[in-house]
C-alpha positions in Angstrom: 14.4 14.5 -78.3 14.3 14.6 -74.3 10.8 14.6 -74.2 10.7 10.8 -75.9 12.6 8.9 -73.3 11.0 6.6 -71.0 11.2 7.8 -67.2 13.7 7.1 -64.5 12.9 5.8 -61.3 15.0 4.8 -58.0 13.9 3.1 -55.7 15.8 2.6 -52.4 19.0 4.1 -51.2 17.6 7.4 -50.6 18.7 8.2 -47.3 20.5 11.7 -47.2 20.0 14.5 -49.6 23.1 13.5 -51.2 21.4 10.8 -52.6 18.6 12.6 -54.1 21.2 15.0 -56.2 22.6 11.8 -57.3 19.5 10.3 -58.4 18.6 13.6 -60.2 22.2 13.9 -61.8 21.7 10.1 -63.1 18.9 11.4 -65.2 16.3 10.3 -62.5 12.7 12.1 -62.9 11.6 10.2 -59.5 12.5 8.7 -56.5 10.9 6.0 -54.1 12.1 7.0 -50.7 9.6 5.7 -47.7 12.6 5.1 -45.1 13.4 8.9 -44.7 10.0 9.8 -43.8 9.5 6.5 -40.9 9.6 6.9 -37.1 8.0 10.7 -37.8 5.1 10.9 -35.3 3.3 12.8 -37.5 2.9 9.4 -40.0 3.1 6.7 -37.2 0.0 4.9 -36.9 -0.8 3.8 -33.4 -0.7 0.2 -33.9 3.2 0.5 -35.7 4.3 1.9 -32.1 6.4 -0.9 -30.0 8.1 -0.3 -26.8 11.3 -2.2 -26.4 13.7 -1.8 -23.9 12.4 1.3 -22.2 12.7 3.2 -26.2 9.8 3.8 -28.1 10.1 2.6 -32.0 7.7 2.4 -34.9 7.7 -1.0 -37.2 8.5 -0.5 -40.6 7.8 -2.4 -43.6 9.8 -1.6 -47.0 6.7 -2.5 -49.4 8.4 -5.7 -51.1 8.8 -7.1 -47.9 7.6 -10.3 -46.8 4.9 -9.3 -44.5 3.4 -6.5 -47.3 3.4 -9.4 -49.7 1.8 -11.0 -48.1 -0.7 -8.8 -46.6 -1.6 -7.7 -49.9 -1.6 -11.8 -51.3 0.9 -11.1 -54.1 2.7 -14.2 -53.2 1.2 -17.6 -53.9 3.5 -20.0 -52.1 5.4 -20.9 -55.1 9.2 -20.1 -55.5 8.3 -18.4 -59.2 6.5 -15.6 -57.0 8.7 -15.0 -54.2 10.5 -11.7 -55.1 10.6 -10.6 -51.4 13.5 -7.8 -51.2 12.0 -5.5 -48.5 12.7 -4.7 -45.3 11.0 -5.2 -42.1 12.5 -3.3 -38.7 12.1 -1.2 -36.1 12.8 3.0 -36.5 13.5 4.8 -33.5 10.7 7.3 -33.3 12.1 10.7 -34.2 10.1 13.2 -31.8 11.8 16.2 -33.2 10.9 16.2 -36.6 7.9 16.7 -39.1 7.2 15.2 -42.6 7.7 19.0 -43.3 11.5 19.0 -41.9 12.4 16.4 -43.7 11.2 17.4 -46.8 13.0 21.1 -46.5 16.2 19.3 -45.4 16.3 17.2 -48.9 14.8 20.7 -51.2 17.8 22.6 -49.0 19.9 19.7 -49.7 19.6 19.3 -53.1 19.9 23.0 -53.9 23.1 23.4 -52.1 24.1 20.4 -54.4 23.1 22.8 -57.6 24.4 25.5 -56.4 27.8 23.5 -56.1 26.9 22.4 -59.2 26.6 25.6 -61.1 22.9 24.4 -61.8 20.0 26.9 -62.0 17.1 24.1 -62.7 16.4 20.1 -62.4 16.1 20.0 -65.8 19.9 21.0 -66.6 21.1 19.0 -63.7 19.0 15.8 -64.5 21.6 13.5 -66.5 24.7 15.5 -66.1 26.5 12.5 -64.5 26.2 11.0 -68.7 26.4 14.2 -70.6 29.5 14.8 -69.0 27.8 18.5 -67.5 29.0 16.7 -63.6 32.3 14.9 -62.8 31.9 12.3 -60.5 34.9 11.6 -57.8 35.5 8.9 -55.4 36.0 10.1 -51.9 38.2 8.1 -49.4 36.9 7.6 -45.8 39.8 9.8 -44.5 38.3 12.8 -47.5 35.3 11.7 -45.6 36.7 12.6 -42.4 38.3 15.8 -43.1 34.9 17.2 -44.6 33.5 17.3 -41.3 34.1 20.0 -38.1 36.6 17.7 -35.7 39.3 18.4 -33.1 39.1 20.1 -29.9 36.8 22.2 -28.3 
């Protein structure tokens, strides 16, 4: 019975709606995916904008990063507590886009990746990747390549 198994959770690596049909079609009910959503103006905090160089960026902190483990004292300075795996960068600030166009680019994403698919719902997709319902392929960089408009103009 579905309905007994323990839920699925990524967390990282979601960068491009790709990934989200990927998590979903590994049997995934959630995803962690905070790095999409940084440098949007609309979520910047004033004090997480730096100048550098003439650009405009906003610090990000991946929240098992050193400076959030520390901010929130879950490390005691012993090595049995360091699990510090986060990042900590600078994001360009992205001027032209919302939370809300981000979040339609992964929905329109992932429904492309269904229709594809031949998948009506989530909850036929979810797990197809073990249930042998999806095929996984490997594409080479040139397949990579080829998928995208080149040539001349």
């Amino acid at each position: 019975d579905p309905s007994n198994r323990p839920s699925i959770l990524t967390d990282g690596g979601i960068r491009y709606p790709k990934d989200l049909a990927k998590a979903i079609a590994s049997a995934c009910d959630a995803v962690i995916c905070g790095r999409i959503f940084a440098g949007l103006l609309d979520i910047v905090d004033e004090e997480d904008v730096v100048e550098k160089d003439g650009k405009i960026f906003a610090k990000y902190r991946g929240m098992a990063s050193k400076d959030v483990v520390e901010d929130y004292e879950l490390y005691d300075g012993s090595k049995k507590n360091l699990f510090v795996e986060g990042d900590n960068t600078l994001i360009p600030i992205i001027e032209n886009k919302t939370i809300e166009d981000v979040v339609y680019d992964f929905v329109n994403g992932l429904r492309s990746s269904m229709s594809y698919l031949g998948f009506r719902n989530l909850k036929d997709m979810r797990g197809g990747l073990w249930t042998n319902k999806i095929q996984a392929v490997r594409n080479s960089p040139n397949s990579m390549y080829e998928g995208f408009a080149h040539g001349k103009t």
